[in-house]
C-alpha positions as CSV (number, residue, x, y, z in Angstrom):
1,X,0.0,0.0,0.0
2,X,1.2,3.7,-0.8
3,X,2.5,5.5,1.9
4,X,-0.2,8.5,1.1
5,X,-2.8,6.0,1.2
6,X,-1.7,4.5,4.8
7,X,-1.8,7.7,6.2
8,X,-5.3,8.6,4.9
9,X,-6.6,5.3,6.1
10,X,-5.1,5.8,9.4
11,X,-6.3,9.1,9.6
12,X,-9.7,8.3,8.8
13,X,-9.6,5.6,11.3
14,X,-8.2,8.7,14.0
15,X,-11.2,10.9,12.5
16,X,-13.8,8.1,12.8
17,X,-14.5,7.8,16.7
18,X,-14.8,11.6,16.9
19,X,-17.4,11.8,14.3
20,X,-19.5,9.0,15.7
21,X,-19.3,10.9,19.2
22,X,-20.7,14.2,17.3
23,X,-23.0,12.1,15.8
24,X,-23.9,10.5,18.9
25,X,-24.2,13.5,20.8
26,X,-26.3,15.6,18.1
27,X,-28.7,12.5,18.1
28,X,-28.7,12.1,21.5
29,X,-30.1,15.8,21.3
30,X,-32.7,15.7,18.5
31,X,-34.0,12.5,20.2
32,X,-34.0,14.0,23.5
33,X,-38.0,14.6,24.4
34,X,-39.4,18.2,26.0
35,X,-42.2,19.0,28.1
36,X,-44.1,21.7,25.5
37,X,-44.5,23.8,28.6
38,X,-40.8,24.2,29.5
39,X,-40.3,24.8,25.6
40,X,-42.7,27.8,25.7
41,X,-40.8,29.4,28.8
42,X,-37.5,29.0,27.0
43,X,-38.7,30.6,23.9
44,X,-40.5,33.1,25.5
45,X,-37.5,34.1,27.1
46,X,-35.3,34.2,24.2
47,X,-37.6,36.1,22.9
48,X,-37.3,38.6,25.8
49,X,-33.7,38.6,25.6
50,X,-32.6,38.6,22.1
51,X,-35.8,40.1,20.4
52,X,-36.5,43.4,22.9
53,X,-33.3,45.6,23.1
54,X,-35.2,48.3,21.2
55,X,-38.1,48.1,23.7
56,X,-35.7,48.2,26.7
57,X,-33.6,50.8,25.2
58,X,-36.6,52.8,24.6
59,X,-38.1,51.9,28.6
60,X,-34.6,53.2,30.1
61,X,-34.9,56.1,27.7
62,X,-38.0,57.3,29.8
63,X,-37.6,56.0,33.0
64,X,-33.6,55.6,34.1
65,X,-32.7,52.6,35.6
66,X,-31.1,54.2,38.9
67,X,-34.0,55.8,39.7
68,X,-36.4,52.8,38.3
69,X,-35.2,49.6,39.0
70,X,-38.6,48.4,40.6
71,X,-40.5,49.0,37.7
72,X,-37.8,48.4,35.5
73,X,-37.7,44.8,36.7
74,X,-41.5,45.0,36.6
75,X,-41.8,45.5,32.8
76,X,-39.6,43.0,31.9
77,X,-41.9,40.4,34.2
78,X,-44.6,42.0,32.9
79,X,-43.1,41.6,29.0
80,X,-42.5,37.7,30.1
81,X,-45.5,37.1,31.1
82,X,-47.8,38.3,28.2
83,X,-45.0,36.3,26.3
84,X,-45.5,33.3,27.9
85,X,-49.4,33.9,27.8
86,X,-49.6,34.5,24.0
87,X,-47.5,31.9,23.0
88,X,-49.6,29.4,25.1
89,X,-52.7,30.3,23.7
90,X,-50.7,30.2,20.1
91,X,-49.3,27.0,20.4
92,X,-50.9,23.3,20.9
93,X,-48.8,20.0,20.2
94,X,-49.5,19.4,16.3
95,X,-48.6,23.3,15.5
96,X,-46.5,24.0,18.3
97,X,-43.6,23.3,16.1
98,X,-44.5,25.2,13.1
99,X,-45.4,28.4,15.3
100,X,-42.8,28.9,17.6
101,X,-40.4,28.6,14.5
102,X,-42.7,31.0,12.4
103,X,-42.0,33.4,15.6
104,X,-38.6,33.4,15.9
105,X,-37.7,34.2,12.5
106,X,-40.5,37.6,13.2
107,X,-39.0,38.4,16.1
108,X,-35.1,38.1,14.3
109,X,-36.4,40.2,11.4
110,X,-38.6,42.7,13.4
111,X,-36.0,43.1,15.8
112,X,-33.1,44.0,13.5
113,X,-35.4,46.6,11.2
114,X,-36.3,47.9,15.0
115,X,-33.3,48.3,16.4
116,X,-31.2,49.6,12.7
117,X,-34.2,52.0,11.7
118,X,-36.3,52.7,14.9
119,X,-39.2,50.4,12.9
120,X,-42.7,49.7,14.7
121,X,-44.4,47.2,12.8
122,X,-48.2,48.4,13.5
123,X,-50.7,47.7,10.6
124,X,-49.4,50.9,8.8
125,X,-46.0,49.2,8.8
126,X,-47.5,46.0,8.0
127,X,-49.5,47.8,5.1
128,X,-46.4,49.3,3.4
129,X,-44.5,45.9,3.9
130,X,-47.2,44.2,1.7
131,X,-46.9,46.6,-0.7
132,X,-43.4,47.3,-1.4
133,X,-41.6,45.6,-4.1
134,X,-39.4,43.5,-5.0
135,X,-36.2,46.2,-5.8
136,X,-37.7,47.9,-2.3
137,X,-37.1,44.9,-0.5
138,X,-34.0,43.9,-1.8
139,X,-32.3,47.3,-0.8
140,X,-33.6,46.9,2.6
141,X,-30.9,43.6,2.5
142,X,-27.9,43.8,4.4
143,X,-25.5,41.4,5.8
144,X,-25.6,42.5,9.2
145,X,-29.8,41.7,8.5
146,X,-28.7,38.4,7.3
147,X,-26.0,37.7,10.0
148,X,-28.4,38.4,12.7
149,X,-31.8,36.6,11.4
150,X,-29.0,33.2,10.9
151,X,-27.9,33.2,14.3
152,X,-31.1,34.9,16.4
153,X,-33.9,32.8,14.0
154,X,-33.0,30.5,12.0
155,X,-30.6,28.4,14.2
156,X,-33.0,28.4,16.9
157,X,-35.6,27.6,14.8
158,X,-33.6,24.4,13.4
159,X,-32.8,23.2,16.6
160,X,-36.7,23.5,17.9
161,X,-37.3,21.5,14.0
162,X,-35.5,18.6,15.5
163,X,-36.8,18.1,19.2
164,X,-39.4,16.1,19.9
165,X,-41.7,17.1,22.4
166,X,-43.5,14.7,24.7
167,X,-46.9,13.2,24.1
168,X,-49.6,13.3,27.2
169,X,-53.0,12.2,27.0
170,X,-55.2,14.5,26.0
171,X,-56.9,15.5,30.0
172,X,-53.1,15.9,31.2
173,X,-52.8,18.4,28.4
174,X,-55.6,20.6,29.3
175,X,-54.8,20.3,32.8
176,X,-51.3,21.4,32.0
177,X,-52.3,24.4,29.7
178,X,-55.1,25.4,32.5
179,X,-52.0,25.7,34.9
180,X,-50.0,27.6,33.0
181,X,-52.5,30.0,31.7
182,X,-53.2,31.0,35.2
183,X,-49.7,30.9,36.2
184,X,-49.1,33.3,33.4
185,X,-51.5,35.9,34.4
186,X,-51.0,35.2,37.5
187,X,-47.3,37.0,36.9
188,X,-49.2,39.5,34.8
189,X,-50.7,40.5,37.6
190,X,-47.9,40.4,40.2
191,X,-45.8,43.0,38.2
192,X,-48.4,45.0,37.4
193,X,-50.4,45.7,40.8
194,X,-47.1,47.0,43.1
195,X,-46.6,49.8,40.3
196,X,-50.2,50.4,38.9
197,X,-49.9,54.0,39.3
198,X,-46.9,54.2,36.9
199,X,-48.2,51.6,34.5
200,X,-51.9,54.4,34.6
201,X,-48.9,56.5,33.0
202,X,-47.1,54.2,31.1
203,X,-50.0,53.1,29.0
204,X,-51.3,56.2,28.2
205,X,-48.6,58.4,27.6
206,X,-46.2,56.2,26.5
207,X,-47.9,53.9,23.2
208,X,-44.6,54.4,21.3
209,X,-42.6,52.8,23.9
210,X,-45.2,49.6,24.1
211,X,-45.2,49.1,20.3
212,X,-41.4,48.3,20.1
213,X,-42.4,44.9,22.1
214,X,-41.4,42.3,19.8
215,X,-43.2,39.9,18.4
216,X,-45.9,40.8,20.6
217,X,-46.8,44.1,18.4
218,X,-46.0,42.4,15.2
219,X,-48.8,39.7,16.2
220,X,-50.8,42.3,17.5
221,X,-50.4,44.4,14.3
222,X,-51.4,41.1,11.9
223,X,-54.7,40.3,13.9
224,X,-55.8,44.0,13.8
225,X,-55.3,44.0,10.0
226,X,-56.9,40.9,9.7
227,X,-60.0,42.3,11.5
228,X,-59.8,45.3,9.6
229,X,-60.1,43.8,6.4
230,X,-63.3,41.9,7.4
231,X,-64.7,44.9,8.9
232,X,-64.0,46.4,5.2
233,X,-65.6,43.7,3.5
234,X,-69.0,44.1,6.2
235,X,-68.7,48.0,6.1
236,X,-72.1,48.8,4.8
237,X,-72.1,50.6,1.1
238,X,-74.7,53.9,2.6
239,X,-75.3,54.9,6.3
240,X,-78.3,53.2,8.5
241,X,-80.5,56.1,7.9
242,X,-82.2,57.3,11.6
243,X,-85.5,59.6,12.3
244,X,-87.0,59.4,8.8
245,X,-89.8,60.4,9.8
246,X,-88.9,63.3,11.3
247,X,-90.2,67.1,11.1
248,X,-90.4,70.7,12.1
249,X,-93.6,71.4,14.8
250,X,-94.3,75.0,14.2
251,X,-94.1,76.6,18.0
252,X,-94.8,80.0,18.8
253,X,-91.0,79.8,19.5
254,X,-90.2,78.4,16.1
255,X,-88.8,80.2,12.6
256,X,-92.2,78.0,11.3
257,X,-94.3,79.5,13.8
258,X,-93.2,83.0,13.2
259,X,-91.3,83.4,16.3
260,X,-87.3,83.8,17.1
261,X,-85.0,81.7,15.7
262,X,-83.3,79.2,18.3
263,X,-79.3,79.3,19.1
264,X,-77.9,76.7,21.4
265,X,-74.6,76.5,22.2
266,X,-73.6,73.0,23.4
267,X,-70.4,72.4,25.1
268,X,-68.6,68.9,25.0
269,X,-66.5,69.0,28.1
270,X,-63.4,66.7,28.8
271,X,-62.4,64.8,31.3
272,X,-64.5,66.9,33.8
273,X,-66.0,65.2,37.0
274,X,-69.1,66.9,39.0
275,X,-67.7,66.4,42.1
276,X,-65.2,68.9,41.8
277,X,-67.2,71.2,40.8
278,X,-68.3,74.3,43.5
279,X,-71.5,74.0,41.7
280,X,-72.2,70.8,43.2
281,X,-70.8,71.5,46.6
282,X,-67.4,70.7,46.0
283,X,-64.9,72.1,49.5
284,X,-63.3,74.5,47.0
285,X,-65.2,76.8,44.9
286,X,-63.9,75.9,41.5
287,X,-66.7,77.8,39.7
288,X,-66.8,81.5,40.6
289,X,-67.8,83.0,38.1
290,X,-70.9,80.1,37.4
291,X,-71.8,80.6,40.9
292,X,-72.8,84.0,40.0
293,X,-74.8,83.5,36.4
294,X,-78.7,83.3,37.0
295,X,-81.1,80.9,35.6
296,X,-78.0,78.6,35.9
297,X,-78.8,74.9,36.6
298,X,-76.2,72.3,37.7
299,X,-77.9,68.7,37.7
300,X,-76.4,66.4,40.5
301,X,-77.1,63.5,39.6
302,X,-75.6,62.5,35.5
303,X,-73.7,59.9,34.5
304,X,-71.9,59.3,31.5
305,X,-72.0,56.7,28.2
306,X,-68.3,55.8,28.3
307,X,-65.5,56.0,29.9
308,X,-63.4,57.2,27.5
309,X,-63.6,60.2,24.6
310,X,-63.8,57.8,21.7
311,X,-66.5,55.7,23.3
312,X,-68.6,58.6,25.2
313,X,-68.8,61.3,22.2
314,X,-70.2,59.5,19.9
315,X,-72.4,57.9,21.7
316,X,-73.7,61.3,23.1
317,X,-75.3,62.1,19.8
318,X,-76.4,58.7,18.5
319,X,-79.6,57.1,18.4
320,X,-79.2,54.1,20.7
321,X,-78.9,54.1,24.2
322,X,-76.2,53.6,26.5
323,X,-77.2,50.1,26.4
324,X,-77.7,49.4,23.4
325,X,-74.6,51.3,22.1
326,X,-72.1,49.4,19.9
327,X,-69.0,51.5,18.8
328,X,-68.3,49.1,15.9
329,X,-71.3,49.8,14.3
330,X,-71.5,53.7,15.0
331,X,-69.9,55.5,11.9
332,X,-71.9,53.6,9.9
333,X,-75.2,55.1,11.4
334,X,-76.5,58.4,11.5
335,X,-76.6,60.7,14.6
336,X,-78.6,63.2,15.3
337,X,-76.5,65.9,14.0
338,X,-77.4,64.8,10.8
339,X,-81.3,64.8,11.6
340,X,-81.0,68.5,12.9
341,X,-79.2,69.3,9.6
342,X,-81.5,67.5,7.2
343,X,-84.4,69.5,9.0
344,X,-82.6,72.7,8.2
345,X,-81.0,73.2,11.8
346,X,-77.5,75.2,10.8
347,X,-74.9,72.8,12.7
348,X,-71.6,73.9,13.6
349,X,-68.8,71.9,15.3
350,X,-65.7,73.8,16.6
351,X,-63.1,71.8,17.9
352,X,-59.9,72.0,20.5
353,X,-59.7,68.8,21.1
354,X,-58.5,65.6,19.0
355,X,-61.6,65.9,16.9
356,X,-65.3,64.8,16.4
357,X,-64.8,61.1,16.6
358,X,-66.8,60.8,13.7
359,X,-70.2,62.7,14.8
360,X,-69.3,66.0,12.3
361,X,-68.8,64.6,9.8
362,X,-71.3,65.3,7.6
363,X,-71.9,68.9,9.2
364,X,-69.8,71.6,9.3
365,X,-66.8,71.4,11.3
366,X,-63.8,74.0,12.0
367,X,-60.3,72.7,13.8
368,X,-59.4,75.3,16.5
369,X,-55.9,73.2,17.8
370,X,-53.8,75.7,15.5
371,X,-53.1,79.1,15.6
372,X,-54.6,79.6,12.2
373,X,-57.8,79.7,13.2
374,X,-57.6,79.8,17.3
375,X,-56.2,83.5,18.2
376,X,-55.5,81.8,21.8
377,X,-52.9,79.9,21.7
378,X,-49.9,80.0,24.2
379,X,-48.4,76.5,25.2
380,X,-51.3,75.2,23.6
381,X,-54.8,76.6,21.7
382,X,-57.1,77.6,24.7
383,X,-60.5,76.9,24.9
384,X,-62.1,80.5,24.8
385,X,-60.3,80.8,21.4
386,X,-63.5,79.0,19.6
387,X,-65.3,82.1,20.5
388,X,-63.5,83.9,18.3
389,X,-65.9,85.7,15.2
390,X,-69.2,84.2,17.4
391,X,-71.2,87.1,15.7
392,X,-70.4,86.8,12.3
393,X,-70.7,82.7,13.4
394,X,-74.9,83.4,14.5
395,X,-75.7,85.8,11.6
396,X,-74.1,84.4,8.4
397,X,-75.8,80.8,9.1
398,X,-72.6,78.8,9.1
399,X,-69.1,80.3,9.1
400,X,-67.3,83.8,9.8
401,X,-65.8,83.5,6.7
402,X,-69.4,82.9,4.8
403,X,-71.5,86.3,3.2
404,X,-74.1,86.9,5.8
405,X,-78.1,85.8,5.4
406,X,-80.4,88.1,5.7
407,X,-82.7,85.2,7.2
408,X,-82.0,84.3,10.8
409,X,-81.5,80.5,11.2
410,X,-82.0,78.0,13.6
411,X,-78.4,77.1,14.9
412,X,-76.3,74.8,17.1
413,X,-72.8,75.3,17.6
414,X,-71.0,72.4,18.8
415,X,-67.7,73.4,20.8
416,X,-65.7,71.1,22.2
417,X,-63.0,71.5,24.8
418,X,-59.4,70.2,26.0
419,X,-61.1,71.0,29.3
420,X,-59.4,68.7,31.8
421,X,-57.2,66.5,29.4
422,X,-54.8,64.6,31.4
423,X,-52.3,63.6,32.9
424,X,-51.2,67.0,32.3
425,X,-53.7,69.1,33.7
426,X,-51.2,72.1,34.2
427,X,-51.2,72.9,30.8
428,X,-54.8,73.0,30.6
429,X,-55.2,76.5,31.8
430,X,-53.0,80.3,31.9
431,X,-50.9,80.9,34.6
432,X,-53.2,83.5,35.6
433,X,-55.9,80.3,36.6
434,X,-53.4,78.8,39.5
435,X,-55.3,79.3,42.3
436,X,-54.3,76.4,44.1
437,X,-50.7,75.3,44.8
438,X,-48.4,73.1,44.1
439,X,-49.3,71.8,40.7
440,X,-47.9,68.5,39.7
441,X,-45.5,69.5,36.8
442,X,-45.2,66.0,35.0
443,X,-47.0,63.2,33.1
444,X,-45.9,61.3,35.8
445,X,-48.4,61.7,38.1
446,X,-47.0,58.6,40.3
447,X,-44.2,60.8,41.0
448,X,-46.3,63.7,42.7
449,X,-48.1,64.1,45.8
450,X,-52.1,63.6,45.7
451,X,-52.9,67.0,46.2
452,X,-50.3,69.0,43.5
453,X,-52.2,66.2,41.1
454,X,-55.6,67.6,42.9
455,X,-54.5,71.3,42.5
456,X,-53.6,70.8,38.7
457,X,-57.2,69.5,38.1
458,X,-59.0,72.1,39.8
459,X,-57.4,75.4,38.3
460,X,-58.1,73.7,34.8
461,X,-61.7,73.5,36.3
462,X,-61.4,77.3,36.9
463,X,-60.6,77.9,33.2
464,X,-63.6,75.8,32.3
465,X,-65.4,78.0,34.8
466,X,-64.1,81.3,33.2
467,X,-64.9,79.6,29.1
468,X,-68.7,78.2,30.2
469,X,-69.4,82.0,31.9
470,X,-68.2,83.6,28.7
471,X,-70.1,81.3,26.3
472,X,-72.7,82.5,28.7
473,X,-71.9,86.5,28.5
474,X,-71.5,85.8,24.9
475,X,-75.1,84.6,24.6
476,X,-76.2,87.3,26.4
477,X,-77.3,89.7,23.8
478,X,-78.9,87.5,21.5
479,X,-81.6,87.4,24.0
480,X,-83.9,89.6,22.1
481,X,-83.3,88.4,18.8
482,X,-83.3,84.3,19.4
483,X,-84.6,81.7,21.7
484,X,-81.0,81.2,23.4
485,X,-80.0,78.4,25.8
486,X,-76.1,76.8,26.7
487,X,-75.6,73.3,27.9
488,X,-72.4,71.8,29.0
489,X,-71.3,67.9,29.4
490,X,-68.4,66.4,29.9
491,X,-67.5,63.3,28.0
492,X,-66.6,61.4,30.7
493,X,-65.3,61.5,34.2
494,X,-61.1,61.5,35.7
495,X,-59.5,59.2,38.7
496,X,-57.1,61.6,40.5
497,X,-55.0,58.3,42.2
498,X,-57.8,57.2,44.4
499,X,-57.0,54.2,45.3
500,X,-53.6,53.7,42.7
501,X,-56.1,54.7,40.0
502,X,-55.0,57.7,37.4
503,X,-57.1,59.0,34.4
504,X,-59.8,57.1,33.1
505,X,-61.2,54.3,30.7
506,X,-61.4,51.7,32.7
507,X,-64.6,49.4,31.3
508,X,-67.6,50.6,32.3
509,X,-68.3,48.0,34.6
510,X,-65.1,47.9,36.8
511,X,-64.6,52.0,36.4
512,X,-65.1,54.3,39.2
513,X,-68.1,56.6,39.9
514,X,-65.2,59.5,39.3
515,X,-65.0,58.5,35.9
516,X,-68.6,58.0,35.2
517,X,-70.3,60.9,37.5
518,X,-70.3,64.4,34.8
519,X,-70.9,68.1,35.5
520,X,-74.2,68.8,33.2
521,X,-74.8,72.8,33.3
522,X,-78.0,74.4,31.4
523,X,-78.1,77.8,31.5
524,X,-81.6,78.7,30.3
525,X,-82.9,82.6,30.4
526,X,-86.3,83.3,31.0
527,X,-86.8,84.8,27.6
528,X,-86.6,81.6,26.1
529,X,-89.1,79.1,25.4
530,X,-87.4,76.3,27.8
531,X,-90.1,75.7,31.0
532,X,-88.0,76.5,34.0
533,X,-90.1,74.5,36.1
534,X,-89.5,71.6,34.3
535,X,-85.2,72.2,34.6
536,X,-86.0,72.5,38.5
537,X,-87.3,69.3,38.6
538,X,-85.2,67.3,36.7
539,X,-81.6,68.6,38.4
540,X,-81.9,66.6,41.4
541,X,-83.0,63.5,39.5
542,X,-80.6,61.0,38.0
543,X,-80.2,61.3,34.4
544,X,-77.6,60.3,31.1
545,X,-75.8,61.2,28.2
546,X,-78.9,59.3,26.9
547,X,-80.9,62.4,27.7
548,X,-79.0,64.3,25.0
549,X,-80.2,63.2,21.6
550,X,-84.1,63.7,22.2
551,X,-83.2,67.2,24.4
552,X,-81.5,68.6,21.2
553,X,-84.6,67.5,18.9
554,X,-87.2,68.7,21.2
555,X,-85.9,72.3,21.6
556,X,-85.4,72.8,17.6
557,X,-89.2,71.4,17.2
558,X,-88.3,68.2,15.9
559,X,-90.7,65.1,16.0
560,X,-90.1,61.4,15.3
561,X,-91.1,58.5,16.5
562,X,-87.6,57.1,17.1
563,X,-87.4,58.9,20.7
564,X,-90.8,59.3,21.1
565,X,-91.5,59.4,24.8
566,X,-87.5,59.7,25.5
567,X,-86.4,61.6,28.7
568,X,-85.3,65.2,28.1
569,X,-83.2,67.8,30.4
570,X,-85.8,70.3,30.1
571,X,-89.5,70.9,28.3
572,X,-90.6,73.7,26.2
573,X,-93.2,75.6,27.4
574,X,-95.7,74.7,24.5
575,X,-95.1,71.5,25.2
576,X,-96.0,71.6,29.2
């Protein structure tokens, strides 16, 4: 034999044991069987680990981990935990496999667009990701992208391909998956309640910062599109039409009936609570300048539809009750701004606030957040600037910058506030308004004492005070001329960290009487055609945003049997 040969043989025969003990040992590791349970928790904390740094680099960005390491420690539980709990209820045995690999090459991919380009893959994301093309995509390559999604997904993922996870009978399973779906809220809830007055925060005023959670968001994103798309393919091709019936009863208070015109001004409040208002007996006297007004009436007893602005607005003006109210389904219906307008009632909408949430739609609305229309403006556009050009408002029939009419018009002008926006309610009113002190200066409103959060809220109740008594003053001299009348709601109520609970929305169920209990002011002169008796009566008894939709039709003369019967804040004195 060939001396080169002898060598390779013997070589070979060096080389052979070793690669039988790899082989041995990766074998003994594919065949080695794992509890799906204990594969979950590893995964989910990989995940955490190697698929988060933007989200944790974004957390420390807000809150600095000397001065955070409590909650610090309490997110990242907390980020365990609703990883453990999603990929639970995402994986069961014959797709356990094909999942938790699908997810690991997400979170490798997400995670290096997130953490090279700042990316949060929301359903916008996901929308443009769908539609970019194929020279789009490729530029988007690079081989740090590839390094990363190799090592991070795709190795990970092969070694999950080749273990075989153990088979139970199908009662141990459930009883398994029962156990650690409680055990997984169960953390949920241990990180969360020690620190639920900086999570109030953290939720709310930090959505950026939540949306770098990866895959979580990504998942998150892919369902809501998902739902989206169905909702597109339900979405209805016209509005539910509402009040068809409906018409003008000629009044002696009525254009019809030859009488004034009628002007309401209705004021959406935010994030006010009647309990802190002087008007209803709050300690301090928040309301100065209300206390003063006559044929002012402060009902103290109204609750609200929602909890929140989104849910509670439009629900104020539609058709259905509290109820019967579905959120889904409102766009697609008419409210009862659009009955008013059909039946000639000039409808205006001013807004300093996010916007109508849908209800103005189809009537005339005007955006007073900038300083191109709102002369108010300082830190932010103030309230009293959607006063500006009322006259020109009344007289021309729609807006300042329409030619006059010659005809007065029925008309309801719509403004509504930034009130009592939280969580920072020192904004929310001049410097001039700080009549109680300290003010919590911060979003944080963990971080302050009870009663600087307190004194914040109640000098942005002052400004409300000083806006409702000028909407009032402004009224004033249209006395003669129209049937005037002003009523003011909030939206919804506020939780000023009685017991650990900030802001609001909590479900309507579960949520406090402070986020639920609303100032509701009328101020009704006696020139007008609105029975005083009847606003006596009704302040001291309980009433609802559900009381809005019929009040507005009744005082502009409008009948239909769709609230026929309905309760009202006041009567009109024809009516009696």
């Amino acid at each position: 034999m060939p001396i080169s040969q002898a060598i390779k043989t013997n070589v070979l025969k060096i080389n052979a044991p070793n690669a039988n003990k790899r082989n041995r040992y990766l074998s003994k590791l594919y065949d080695r069987e794992i509890n799906l349970s204990y594969l979950i928790i590893i995964v989910a904390l990989y995940l955490v680990a190697t698929a988060n740094i933007g989200f944790f680099e974004q957390v420390l960005a807000v809150y600095p981990f000397s001065k955070n390491v409590g909650f610090i420690l309490s997110i990242t539980g907390l980020l365990f935990g609703l990883m453990w709990l999603v990929l639970q209820l995402l994986c069961y045995r014959p797709i356990a496999k094909p999942v938790l690999i699908t997810l690991l090459i997400i979170a490798a991919i997400c995670g290096y667009f997130t953490n090279a380009y700042g990316t949060i893959f929301d359903t916008n994301m996901l929308i443009n990701s769908l539609e970019t093309d194929q020279a789009e995509a490729m530029g988007l390559f690079a081989p740090s992208m590839v390094i990363r999604v190799l090592i991070l997904g795709v190795l990970p993922a092969f070694i999950i391909s080749k273990i075989r996870l153990k088979r139970f009978t199908w009662q141990r399973g459930i009883l398994q998956k029962t156990a650690t779906l409680i055990l997984s809220v169960a953390l949920i809830a241990v990180c969360i309640l020690p620190f639920g007055d900086q999570y109030a925060s953290f939720f709310r005023q930090h959505k950026q910062v939540r949306s770098y959670a990866n895959p979580i968001t990504p998942i998150y994103s892919t369902i809501k599109l998902g739902e989206n798309y169905v909702d597109e393919l339900r979405r209805p091709d016209t509005l539910a039409l509402h009040a068809t019936d409906a018409k003008r009863v000629a009044s002696a208070n009525s254009v019809n009936g030859s009488g004034k015109p009628k002007l309401m001004v209705f004021v959406v409040g935010e994030t006010a609570r009647a309990d802190h208002f002087g008007l209803n007996g709050y300690t301090r006297n928040t309301t100065p300048l209300l206390s003063k007004q006559s044929d002012l009436y402060s009902f103290q007893n109204a609750v609200s539809c929602g909890t929140s602005t989104a849910y509670s607005v439009p629900c104020m003006f539609s058709y259905a009750n509290r109820a019967d109210y579905d959120i889904d389904k409102a766009p697609y219906h008419e409210n009862v701004l659009d009955t008013l307008n059909k039946q000639g009632v000039n409808v205006i909408w001013r807004d300093n606030n996010s916007s109508s949430k849908g209800v103005a739609d189809r009537v005339t609305f005007e955006d007073y957040k900038t300083s191109d229309t709102n002369p108010n403006c300082d830190v932010e556009c103030r309230d009293i600037g959607m006063l500006d050009g009322f006259d020109k408002l009344v007289k021309s029939g729609s807006s300042p910058k329409d030619t006059p009419k010659d005809t007065p018009k029925d008309t309801l002008i719509l403004l509504h506030q930034m009130g009592n926006h939280g969580p920072a309610y020192y904004q929310r009113y001049p410097k001039e308004f700080e009549a109680y002190n300290p003010v919590c200066m911060t979003n944080e409103l963990s971080k302050c004492d009870a009663q600087s959060v307190i004194n914040g809220y109640d000098n942005a109740i002052r400004y409300t005070d000083y806006f409702l008594n000028n909407v009032i003053d402004t009224l004033k001299p249209y006395e003669q001329d129209y049937d005037v009348v002003m009523v003011y709601i909030s939206d919804h109520g506020e939780s000023l960290g009685e017991n650990n609970i900030y802001l609001h929305g909590l479900p309507y169920k579960f949520a406090p009487d402070s986020q639920k209990n609303v100032p509701t002011i009328v101020w009704s002169p006696d020139s007008n055609s609105i029975d005083a008796d009847s606003l006596s009566s009704m302040v001291s008894q309980p009433v609802s945003h559900d009381f809005i939709t019929p009040t507005l039709l009744s005082f502009f003369d409008i009948t239909t049997d769709e609230i026929k019967g309905a309760a009202t804040f006041f009567k009109l004195a024809h009516s009696k």
